[in-house]
Each structure stands twice: as C-alpha cells, then as structure tokens.
C-alpha positions in Angstrom: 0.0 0.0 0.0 2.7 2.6 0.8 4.3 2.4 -2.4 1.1 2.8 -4.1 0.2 5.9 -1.8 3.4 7.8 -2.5 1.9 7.9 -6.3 -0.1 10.3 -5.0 1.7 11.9 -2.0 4.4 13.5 -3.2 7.5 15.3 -1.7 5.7 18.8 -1.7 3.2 17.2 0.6 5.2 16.2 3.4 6.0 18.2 6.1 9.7 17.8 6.0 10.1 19.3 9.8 7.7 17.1 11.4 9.5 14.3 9.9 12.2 15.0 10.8 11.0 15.3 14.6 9.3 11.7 14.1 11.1 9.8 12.4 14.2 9.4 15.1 11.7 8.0 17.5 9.9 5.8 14.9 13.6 3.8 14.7 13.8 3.4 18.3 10.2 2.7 19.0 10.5 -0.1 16.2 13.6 -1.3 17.9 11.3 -1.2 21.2 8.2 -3.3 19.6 10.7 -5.8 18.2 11.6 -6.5 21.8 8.2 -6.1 23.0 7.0 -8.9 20.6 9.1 -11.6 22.3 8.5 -10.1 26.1 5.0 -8.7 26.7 1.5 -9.9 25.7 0.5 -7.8 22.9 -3.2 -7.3 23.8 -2.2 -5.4 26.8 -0.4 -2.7 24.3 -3.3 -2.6 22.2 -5.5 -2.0 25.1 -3.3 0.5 26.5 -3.2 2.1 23.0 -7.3 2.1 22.7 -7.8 3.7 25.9 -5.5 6.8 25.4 -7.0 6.9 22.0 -10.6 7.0 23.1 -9.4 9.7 25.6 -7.8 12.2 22.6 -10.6 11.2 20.0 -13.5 12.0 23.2 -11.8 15.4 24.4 -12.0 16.4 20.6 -15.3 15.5 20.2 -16.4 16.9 23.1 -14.3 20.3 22.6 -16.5 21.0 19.6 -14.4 19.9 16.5 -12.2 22.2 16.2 -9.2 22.5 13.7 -6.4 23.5 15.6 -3.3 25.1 14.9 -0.8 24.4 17.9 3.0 24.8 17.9 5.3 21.8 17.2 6.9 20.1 20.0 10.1 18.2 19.6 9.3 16.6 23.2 6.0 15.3 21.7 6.9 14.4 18.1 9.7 12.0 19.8 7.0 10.5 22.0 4.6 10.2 19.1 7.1 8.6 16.6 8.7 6.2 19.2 5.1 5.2 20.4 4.0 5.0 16.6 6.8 2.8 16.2 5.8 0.2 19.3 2.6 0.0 18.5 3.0 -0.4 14.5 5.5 -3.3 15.3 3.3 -5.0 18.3 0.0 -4.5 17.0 0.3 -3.1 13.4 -1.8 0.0 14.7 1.0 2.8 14.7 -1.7 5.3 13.2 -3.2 6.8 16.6 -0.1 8.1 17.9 1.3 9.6 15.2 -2.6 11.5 14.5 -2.4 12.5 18.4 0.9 14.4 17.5 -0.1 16.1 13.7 -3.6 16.3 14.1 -3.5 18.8 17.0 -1.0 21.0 14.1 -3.8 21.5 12.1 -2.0 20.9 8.8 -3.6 21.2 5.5 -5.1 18.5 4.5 -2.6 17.5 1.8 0.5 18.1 4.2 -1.8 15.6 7.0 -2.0 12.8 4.6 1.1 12.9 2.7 3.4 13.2 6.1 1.7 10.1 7.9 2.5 8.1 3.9 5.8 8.8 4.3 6.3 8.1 7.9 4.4 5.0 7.3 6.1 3.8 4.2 9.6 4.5 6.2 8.3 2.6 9.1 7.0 -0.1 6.9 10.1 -0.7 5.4 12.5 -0.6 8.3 9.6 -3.7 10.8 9.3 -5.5 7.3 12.4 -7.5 7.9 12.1 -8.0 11.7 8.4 -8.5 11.4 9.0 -11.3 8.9 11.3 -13.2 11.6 8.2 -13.5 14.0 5.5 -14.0 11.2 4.6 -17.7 10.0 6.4 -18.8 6.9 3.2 -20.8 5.4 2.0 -20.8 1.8 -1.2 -19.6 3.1 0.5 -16.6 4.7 2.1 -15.6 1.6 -1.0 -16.7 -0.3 -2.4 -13.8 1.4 -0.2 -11.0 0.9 -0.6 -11.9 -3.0 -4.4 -11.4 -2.9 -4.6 -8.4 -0.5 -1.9 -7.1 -3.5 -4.6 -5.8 -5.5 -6.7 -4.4 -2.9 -4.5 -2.4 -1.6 -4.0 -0.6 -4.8 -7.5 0.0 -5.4 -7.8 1.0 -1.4 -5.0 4.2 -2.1 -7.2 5.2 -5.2 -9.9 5.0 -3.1 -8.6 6.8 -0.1 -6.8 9.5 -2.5 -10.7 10.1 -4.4 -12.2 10.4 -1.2 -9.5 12.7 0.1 -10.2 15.4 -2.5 -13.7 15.5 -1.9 -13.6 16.5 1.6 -12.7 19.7 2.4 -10.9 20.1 6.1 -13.0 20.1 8.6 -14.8 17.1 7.2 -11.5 15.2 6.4 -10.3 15.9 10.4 -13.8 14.3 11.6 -13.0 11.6 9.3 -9.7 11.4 10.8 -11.0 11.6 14.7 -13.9 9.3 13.9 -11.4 6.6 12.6 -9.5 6.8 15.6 -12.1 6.2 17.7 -12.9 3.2 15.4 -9.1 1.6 15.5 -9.7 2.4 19.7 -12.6 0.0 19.8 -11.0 -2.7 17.3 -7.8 -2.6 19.6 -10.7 -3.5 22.7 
C-alpha cells in the first residue's frame, strides 16, 4: 500500500520538519516493539493504546471539532514517533499516535495525509524485515499478501478520491472518527 500511496503523496506534501522530529523515534520505538513482541502480551499494548485513543478522539469530540493550529513540539513528536513505532510493530496499529501528534497541528489537509504516507512507508520498510522473523512462513500466509496485493492498490485510489472530496473540517472528523474506530477494534 505505501508504495502505491506515494503515487499520489508527493514530496511537496510532506511536512519535512515534522518528519524530521518523528522519524528518530519511529527507529527506536520499532527497535522497542521488536523486543516487546518476544517479552509482553500484545493485547495489553493494544489495550493500553485504545484507551488513550478514546481519551484524545472524546476530548476532541467533546471540545466542539475544532481544527487547531498548535505549535510543534520536539518533546511530543519523539514520544509520538517512538510510540507509533511500538505500536506499528506490536499490533500493526501505529496510526493513533502519530494522529495524536499532527492532528492537534492542524496541517492542511494535503501536508496531514502525505506526512503520515511517508512516515508509514519509512516505518513499513524498516519492521518488514524483523516482522518477517516473527511471522509464520506458510504458503497460506504468503498466499495472502498476493491477494490483498490488488486491494490495496485499489484502497489508495480509493482513499486518494475520497480525500479530495472532503474539504478540512470534514476530512479531520473523518480522521477523529477513525481513531475512535481503530480504539474500539484494539478493545
């Protein structure tokens, strides 16, 4: 899918300062969920994960919907990459983190989605290898991957169409309403 999406994300719509906040934590947190997967039961992450992302997507909700603008914070987008990073490794879910760190921004649309397809497609690529050393090696499994191939190309068309029909506020309730979602999947 990420390869697909950077068809349509290009370079002049990622924020290149937010990455560059992000990403060092994403490589640790990575590290981190690679150690996590041997050590701790995964469902308690994903738990932990769901309940501080029904308590960002419910304050937002409640706060009225606003689109914010608030300053970066290098403090936070460490935090957010490195816990984007766990969480994508452990439980494949690294998208509420890094949406509790650029969401609050109140990027342009365009800048939103293109950042978190880079910083997912640079994540992606850097688990793929441990990932595969805890995954099953069946036929079935790689079976699999070849027949979600196709949808996922057809999911980024999708997504992308979708995308430039909403206008902000509509795409950041999309956004917020999705996390909630992911929050109650994780439970």
């Amino acid at each position: 899918m990420d390869l697909f999406a950077l068809r349509y994300w290009k370079p002049t719509t990622w924020s290149k300062p937010d990455l560059l906040a992000l990403l060092p934590g994403l490589v640790v947190g990575i590290g981190l969920g690679a150690y996590v997967l041997k050590g701790f039961d995964r469902h308690a992450i994903e738990i932990a994960m769901a309940a501080i992302t029904i308590l960002f997507a419910g304050l937002w909700w409640r706060g009225g919907n606003p689109v914010t603008e608030r300053p970066r914070s290098l403090p936070k987008a460490i935090v957010a990459g490195t816990a984007s990073g766990v969480t994508t490794m452990v439980a494949h879910s690294g998208g509420p983190p890094l949406a509790m760190y650029l969401l609050p921004l109140g990027l342009p649309k365009q800048i939103y989605a293109g950042t978190t397809s880079l910083f997912f497609t640079i994540g992606n690529l850097m688990k793929a290898a441990p990932w595969l050393m805890v995954a099953p090696r069946s036929s079935s499994f790689w079976g699999l991957m070849l027949l979600c191939l196709p949808a996922a190309g057809l999911g980024v068309w999708a997504g992308w169409h979708l995308h430039q029909r909403l206008d902000q506020a509509q795409l950041y309730r999309a956004c917020y309403a999705l996390l909630t979602i992911t929050a109650v999947k994780l439970l």
